[in-house]
SENUMI-979926 format. One record per atom (N, C-alpha, C, O, CB): y, z, x; residue in one letter. Coordinates in steps of 0.05 Angstrom, whole numbers, plus 5000, padded with zeros to 4 digits. Each point is the difference from the previous one (the first is absolute). Glycine has a CB too. Layout:
<atoms>
YZXA...
</atoms>
This chain:
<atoms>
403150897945X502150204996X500150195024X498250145009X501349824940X502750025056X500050305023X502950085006X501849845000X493750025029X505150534980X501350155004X501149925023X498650045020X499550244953X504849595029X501150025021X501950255011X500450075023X498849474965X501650564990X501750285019X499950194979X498949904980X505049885054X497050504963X499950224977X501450105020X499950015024X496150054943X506150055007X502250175013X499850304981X499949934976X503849595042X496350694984X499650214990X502550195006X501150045022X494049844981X505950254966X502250215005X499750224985X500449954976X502749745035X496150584995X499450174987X497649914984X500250004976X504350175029X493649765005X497550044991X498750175000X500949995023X499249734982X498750424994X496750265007X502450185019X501950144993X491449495017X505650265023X500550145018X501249835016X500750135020X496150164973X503949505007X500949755009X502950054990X500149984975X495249695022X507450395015X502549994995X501249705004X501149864982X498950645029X499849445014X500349705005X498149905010X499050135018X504849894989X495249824988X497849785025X499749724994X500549944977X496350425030X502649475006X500749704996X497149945015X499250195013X507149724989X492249874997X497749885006X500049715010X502049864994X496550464974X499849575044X499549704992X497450005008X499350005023X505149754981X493750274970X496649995006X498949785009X501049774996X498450514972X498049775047X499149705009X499249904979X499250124980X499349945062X501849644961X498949774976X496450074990X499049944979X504849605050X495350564987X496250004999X500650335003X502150084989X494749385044X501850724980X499650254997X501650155018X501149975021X494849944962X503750334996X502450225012X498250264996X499350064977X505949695006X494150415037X498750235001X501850195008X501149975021X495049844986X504750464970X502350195004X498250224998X498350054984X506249734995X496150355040X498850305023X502150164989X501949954985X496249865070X500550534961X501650235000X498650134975X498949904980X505949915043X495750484987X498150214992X501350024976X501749834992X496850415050X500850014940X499250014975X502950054987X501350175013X493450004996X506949724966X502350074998X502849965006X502050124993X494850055005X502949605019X501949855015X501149794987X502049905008X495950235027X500549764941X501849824989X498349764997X500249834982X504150365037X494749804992X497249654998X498949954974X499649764996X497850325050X502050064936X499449904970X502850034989X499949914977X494950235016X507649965012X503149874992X500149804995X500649884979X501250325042X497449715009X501249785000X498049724988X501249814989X501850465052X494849744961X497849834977X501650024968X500049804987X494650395044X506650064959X500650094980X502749754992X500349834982X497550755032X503949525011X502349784989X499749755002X501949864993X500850415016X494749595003X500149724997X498849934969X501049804989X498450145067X498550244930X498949984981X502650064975X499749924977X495450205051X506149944976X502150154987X502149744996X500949924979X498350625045X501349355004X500949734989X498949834980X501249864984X499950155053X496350034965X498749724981X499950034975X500749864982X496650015048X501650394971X499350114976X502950224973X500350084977X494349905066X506550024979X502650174987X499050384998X501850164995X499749294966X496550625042X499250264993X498050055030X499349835016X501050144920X499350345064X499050115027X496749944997X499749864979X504450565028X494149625003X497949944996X498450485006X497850115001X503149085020X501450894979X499550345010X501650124979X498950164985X500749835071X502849954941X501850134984X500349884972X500349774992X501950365050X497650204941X501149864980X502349984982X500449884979X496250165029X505050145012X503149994992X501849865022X499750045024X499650424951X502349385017X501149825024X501850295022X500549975024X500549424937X499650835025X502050155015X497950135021X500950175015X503249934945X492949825044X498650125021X500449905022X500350155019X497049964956X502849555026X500749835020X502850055007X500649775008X496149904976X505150445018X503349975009X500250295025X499650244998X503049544939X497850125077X500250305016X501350194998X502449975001X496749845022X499850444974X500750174996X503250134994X500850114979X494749825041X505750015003X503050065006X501749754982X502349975008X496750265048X500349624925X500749764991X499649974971X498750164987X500349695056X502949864942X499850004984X498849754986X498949994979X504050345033X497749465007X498449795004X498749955016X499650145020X502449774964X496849785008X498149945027X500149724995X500149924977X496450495030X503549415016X500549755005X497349815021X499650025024X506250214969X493049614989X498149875018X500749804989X500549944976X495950335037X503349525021X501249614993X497949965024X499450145020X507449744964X492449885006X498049844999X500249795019X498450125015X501150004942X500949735053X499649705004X496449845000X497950045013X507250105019X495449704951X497449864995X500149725001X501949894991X496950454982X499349535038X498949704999X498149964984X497750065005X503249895034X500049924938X498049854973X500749795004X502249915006X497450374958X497849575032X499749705000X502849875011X501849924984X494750094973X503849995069X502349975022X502350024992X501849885011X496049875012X502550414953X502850175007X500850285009X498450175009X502049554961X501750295028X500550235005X501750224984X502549995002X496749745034X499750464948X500150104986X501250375010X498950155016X497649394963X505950515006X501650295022X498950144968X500749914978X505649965067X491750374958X499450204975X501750295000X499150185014X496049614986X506350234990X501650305005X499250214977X500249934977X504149835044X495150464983X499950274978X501550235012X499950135021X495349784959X506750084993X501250225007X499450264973X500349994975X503649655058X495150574985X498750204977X500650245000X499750145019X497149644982X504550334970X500750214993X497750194986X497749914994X506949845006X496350514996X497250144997X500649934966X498850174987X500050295060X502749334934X499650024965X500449664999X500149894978X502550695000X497749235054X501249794996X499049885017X498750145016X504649994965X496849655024X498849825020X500349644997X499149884980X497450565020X504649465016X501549724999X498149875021X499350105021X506250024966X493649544999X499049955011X501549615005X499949814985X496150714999X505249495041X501849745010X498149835013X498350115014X506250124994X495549514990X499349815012X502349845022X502450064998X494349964959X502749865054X502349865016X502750054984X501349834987X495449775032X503750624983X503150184990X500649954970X502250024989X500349915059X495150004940X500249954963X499450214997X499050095020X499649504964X501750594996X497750264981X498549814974X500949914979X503250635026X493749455005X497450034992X498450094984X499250225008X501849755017X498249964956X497150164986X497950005016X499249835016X501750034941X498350375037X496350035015X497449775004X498249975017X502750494959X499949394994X498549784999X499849875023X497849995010X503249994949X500449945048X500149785019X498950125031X500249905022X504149854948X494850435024X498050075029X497749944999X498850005022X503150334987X496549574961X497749944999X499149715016X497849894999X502750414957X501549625057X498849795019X499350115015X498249865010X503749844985X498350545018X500150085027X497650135005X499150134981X505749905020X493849985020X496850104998X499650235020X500249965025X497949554962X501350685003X499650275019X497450114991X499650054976X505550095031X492749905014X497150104984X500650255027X500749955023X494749534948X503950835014X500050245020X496250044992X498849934979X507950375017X492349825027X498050175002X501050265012X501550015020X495449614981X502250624986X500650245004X497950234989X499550034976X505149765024X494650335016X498250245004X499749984968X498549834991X503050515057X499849794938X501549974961X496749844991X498250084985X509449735017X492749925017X499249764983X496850114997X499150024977X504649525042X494750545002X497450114999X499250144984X497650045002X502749935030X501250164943X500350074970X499549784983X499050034977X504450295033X497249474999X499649764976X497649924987X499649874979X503649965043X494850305000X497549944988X498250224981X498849964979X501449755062X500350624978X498350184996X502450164981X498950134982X497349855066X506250044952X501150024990X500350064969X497750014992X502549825048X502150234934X500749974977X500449734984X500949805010X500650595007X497949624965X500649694984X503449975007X500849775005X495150274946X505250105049X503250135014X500549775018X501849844998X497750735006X498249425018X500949925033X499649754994X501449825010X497150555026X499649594948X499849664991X501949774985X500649765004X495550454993X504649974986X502950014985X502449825012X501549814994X497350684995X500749725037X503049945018X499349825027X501749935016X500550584970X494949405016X499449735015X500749794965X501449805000X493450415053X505049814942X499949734977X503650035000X501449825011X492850224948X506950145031X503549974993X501249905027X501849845002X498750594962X497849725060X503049965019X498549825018X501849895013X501450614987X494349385009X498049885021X499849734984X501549825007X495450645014X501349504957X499449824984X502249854987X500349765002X495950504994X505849944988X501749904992X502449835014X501249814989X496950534987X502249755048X501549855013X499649725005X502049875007X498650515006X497449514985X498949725009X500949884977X499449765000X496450315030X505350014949X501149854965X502250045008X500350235005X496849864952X505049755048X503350115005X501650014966X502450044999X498149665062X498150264919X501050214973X499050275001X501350204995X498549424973X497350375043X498550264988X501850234999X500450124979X495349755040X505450205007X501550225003X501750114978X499950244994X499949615048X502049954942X502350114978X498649954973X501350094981X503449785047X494050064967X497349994989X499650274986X500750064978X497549615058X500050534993X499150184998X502050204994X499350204988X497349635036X506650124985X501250235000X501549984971X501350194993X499049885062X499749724931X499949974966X498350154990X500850194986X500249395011X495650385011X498950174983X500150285003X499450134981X498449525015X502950475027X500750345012X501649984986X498649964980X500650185063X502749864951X502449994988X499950174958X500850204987X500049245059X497450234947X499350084975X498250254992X500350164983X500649395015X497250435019X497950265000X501850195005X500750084978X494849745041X505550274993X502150175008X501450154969X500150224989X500949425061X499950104945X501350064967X497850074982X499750224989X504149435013X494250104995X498150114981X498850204998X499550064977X500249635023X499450495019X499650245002X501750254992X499150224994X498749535033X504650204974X502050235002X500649974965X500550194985X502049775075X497349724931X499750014978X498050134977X500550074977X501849635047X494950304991X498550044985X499950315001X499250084978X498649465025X502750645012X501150335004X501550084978X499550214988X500949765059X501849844946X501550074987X499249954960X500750144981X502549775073X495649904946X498149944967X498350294998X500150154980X498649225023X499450705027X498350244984X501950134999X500750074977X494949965035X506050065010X502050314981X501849934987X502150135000X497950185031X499849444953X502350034978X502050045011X500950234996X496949934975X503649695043X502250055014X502349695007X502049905011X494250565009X502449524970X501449594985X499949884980X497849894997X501149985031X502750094955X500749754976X498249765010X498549904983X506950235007X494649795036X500049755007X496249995004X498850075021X507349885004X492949964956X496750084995X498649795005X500149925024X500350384941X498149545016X497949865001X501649675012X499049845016X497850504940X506049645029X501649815006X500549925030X499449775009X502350384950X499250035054X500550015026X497749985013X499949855019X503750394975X494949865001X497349955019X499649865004X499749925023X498650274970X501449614977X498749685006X502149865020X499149795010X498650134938X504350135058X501749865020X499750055020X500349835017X502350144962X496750265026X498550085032X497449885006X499349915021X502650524977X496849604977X496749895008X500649695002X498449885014X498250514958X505849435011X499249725011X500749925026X499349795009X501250084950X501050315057X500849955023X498150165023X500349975024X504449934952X493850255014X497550215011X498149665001X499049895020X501450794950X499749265009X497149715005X500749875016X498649975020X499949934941X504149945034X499949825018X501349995024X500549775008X498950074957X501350385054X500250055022X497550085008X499049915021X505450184976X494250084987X497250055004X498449835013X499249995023X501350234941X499049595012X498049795006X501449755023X498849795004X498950314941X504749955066X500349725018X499650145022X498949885018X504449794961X497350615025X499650215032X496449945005X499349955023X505150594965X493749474991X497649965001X498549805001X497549985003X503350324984X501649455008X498349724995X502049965036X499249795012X499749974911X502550345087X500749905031X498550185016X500449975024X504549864970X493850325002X498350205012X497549935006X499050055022X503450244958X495949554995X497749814994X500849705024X498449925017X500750284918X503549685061X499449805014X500750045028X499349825015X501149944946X500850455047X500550115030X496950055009X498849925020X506550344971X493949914990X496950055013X497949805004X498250035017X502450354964X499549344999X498249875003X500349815027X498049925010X501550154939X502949885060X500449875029X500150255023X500449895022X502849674955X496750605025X499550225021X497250095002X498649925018X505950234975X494650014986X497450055006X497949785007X498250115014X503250234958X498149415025X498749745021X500350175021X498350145011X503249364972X501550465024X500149985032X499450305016X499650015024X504249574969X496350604993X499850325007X497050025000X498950195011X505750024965X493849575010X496950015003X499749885022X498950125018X499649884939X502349775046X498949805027X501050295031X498450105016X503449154956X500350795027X501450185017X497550225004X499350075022X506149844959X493750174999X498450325005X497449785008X500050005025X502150524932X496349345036X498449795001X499350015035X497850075010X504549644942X500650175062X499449965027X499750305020X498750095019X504049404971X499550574991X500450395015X497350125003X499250125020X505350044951X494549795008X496650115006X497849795005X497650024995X503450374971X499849465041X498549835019X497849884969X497849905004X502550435060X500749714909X497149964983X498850174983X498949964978X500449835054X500950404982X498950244983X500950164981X498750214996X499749795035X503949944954X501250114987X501449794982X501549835010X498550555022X499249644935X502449804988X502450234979X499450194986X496249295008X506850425011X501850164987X500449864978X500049755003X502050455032X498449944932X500249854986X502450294988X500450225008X494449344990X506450244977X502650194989X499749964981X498649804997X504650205028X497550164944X500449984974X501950074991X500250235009X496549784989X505749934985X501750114988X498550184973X498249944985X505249675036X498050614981X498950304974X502349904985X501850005016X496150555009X502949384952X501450044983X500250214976X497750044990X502149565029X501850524972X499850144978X499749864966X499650114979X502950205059X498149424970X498649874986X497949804999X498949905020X504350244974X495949804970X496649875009X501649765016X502249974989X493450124961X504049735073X501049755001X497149955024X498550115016X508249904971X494349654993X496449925012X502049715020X502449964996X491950144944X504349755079X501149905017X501549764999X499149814987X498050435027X505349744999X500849694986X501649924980X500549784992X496050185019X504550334980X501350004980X503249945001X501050115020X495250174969X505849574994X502449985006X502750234999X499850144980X497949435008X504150475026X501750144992X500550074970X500550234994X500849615047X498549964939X500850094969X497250084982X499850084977X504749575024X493050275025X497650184986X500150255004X499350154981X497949555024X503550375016X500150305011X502050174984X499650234994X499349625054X503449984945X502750174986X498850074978X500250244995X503949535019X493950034962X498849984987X498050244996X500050114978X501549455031X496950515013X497950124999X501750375005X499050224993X496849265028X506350494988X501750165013X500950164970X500050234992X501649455059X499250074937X501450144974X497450094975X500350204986X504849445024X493450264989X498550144982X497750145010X497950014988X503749704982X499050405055X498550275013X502250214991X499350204987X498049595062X505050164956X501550224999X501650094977X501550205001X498449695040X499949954938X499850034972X498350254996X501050204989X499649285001X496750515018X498650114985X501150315020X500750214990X495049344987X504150415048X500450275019X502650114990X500250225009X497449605036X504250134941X502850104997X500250334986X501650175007X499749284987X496550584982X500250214994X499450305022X500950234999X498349434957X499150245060X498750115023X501750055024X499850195015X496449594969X506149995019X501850045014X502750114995X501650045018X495849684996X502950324966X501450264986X499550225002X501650195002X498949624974X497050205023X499450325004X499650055024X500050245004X498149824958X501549795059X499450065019X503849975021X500550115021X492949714964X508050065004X502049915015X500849865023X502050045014X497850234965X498049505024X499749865023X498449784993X497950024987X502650355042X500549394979X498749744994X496750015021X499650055023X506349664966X492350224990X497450035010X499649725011X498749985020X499550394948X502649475024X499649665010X501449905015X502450034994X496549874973X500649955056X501449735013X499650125023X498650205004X505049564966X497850095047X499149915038X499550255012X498050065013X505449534997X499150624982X499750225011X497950194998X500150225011X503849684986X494150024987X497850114993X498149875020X497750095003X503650014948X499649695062X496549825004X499650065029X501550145014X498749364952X497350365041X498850045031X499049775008X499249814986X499650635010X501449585036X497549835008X497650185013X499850235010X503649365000X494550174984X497950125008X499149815023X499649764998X499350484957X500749995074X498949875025X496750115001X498750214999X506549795029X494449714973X495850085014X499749785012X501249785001X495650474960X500449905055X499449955024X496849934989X498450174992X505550145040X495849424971X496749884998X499850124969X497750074996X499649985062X504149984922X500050064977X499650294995X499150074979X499749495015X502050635028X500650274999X503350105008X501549955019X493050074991X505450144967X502650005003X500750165023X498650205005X502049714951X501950005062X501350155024X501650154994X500950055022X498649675003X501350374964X502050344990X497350225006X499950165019X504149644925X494650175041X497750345002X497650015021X498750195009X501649854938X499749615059X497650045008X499749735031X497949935010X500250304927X504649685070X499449945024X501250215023X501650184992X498149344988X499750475045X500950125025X502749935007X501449804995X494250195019X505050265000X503149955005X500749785018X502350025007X498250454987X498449345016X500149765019X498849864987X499749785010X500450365030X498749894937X500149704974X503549954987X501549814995X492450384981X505950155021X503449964978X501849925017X501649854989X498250534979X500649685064X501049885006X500549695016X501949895011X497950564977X497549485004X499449645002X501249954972X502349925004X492650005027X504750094949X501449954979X502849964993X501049804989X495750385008X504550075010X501849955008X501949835017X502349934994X495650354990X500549675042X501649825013X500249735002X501449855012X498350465005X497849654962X499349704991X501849944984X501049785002X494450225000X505850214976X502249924979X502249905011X501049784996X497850544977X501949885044X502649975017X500449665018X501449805003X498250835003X498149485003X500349685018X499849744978X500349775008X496950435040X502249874926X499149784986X503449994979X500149904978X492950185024X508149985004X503450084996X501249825015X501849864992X498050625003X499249525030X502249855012X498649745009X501049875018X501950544998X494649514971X500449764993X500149894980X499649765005X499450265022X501250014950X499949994976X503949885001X501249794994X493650674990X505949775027X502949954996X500649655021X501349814990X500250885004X497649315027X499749795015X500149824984X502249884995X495650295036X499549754955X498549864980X502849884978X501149784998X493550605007X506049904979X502849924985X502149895008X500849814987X498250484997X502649815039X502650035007X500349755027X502149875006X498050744977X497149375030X501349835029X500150115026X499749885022X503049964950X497850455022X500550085016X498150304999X499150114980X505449565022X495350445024X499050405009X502850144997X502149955012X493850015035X503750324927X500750154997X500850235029X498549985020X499249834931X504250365049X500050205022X497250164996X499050024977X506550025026X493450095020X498750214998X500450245011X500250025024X497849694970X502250504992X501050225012X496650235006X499050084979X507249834988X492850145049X497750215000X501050265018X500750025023X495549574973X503550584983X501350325004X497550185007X498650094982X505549884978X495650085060X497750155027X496949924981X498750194989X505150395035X495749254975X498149914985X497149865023X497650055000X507049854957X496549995055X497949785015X498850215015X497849905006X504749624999X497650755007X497550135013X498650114982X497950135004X504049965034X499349874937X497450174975X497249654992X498050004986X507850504973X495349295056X497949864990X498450085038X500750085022X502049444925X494750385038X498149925029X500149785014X500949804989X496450414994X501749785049X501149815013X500049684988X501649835007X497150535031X498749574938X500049724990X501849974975X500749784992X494650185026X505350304970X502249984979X502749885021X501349804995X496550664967X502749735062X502549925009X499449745012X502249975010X499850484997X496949374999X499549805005X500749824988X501649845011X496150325004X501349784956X501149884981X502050054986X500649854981X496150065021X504550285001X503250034994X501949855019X501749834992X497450624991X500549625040X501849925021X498649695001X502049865005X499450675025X497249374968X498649764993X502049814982X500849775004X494550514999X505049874981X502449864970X502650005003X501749834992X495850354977X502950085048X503549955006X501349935015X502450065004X497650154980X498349625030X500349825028X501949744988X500649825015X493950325013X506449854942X500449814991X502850104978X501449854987X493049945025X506050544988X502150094992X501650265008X499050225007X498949514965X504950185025X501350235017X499050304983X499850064976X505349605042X494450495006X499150284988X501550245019X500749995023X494049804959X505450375004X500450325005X498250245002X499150144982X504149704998X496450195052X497550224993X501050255010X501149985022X494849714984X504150554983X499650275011X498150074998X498449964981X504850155015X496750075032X499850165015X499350215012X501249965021X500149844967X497150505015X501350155033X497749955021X499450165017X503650324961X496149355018X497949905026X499249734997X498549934983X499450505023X503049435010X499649654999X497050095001X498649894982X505849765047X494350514986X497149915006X498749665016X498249844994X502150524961X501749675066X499549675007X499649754976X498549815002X498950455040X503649774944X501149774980X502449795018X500349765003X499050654947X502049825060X501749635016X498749855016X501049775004X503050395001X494149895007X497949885017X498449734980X498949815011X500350735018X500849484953X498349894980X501849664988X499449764998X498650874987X504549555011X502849884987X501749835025X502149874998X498550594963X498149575060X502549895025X500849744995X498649854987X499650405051X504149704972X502049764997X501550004981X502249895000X495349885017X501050424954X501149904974X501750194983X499750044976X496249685023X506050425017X500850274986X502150205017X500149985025X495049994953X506250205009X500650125012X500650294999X500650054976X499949555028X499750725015X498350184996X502750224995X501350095019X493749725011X505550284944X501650225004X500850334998X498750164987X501649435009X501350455015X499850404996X501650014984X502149864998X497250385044X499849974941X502050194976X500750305021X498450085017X498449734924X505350315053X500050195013X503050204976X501849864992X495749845069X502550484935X502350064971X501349824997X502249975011X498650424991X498049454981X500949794988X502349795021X501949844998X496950494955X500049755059X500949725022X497749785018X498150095012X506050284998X496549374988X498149815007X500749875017X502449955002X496050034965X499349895058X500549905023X498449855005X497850125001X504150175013X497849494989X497849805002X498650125033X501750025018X501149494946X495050545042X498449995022X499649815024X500750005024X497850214943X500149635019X499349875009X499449754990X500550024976X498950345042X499949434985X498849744997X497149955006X499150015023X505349874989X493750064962X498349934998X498649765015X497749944994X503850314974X
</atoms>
């Protein structure tokens, strides 16, 4: 898969600009504020439909504006594919080769970001884990995604519902509930039974990955925390199963409390290191070996699935690893088109020569440099 051109209109800081990135690497320069994680932003933004910074689409539209317009051109499995978004700050259309589109159909498309953000994933909130599994993990399931946003959806209601039973403030009582909770289970339990089998083909490879990274001395292992008992191996209609008569019993409790105590949004993973866990108690150049073992174990995993290397986007990330971390990064993406910012190559094109090419951001205007 790879980015042949991005055209940008009223984006960030970017009013007009048009691109054509190199096929292998692209390193985007210029000092602080100029627009270089923009523009990482709107390629992710293609794939994914949402910002990976913002959480209102009207943050991304520039300022003086009311929309914002990013199109794509992409090569999947040798075609050629034109992605257009056009985005309002309450609305947002998403066209394919001049069709309008559901979101779904981006789940072919493979974009893995590393970003400063991500170095949270380990030492981090059960929160940050959350949102590696929904938006990192989940992506490698091309249902998972609408999936998950069924079950946000119902929790959403079920909650607002259950507010309204304690204060007496609804007819619509025990009846209604149960209609929320059967659709609470079984969105529940399929977001958690694609979450279980996403993890069981990634984490292998995120072990062998940290395995070589530390030359041996380190084994990474992962656990899913559920908020329910679930023992291993179990099927989607065990879990719905186990789902529904946990929360039978939690219901009176979640009345009073006004918030569903059960399901995904409750759960964690747990990272350790040689069977200690890495959140409290490894070094900040463990968490971030951990980390980058996941990531890289993302984009082959997706390989593995799909056929093909996902984009990679890395947002001023690679001088926070050490010189053997950056080694084996740039090691891996010798094999997929990537995006790196920026404000000091630090002789990195020296490293990368032949295979890339080097560019300036400057208010939101871009100029290719040079040639790798």
């Amino acid at each position: 898969m790879r980015v042949i051109n991005v055209t940008l209109k009223n984006f960030r800081n970017y009013q007009e600009e048009s691109f054509q990135p190199h096929q292998a690497i692209n390193i985007i320069t210029g000092s602080n504020a100029q627009g270089k994680t923009n523009l990482l932003e709107s390629i992710y933004y293609t794939f994914r439909g949402r910002s990976f910074r913002a959480e209102r689409d009207k943050d991304i539209i520039h300022w003086q504006n009311d929309t914002t317009t990013i199109r794509t051109g992409v090569l999947l499995n040798s075609r050629n594919v034109d992605i257009k978004w056009k985005i309002k700050e309450n609305n947002k259309k998403l066209i394919i080769n001049g069709i309008d589109t559901p979101r779904a159909e981006l789940d072919h498309f493979g974009v893995v970001l590393f970003c400063p953000e991500d170095l949270y994933l380990v030492k981090g909130s059960p929160q940050e884990r959350r949102k590696f599994l929904d938006n990192d993990v989940g992506s490698l399931n091309p249902g998972y995604s609408k999936t998950w946003r069924q079950y946000a959806r119902v929790l959403t209601q079920r909650n607002t519902l259950l507010k309204e039973i304690r204060d007496k403030r609804t007819s619509q009582t025990q009846d209604m509930l149960e209609v929320w909770d059967e659709q609470l289970y079984r969105h529940g339990a399929r977001v958690i039974y694609l979450r279980l089998q996403i993890l069981k083909k990634l984490i292998p490879i995120a072990r062998s990955i940290h395995h070589k990274i530390t030359e041996g001395a380190e084994e990474l292992q992962a656990k899913y925390l559920s908020s329910l008992a679930l023992e291993p191996g179990l099927t989607e209609e065990q879990i719905y199963q186990i789902f529904f008569k946990t929360g039978q019993k939690m219901r009176p409790t979640e009345i009073q409390r006004c918030q569903t105590m059960l399901g995904p949004h409750r759960d964690d993973l747990s990272l350790s290191l040689n069977g200690i866990e890495a959140r409290s108690f490894g070094s900040q150049g463990q968490q971030r070996t951990v980390t980058l073992s996941l990531k890289l174990s993302q984009l082959e995993l997706w390989y593995r699935e799909f056929g093909d290397y996902p984009i990679l986007l890395l947002d001023d990330v690679l001088f926070e690893l050490d010189h053997s971390r950056q080694s084996m990064l740039l090691d891996k993406i010798n094999k997929v088109q990537t995006f790196i910012t920026t404000s000091f190559t630090g002789g990195i094109e020296n490293t990368i020569k032949g295979a890339g090419l080097l560019w300036q951001v400057n208010a939101g205007n871009l100029t290719a440099k040079e040639e790798l």
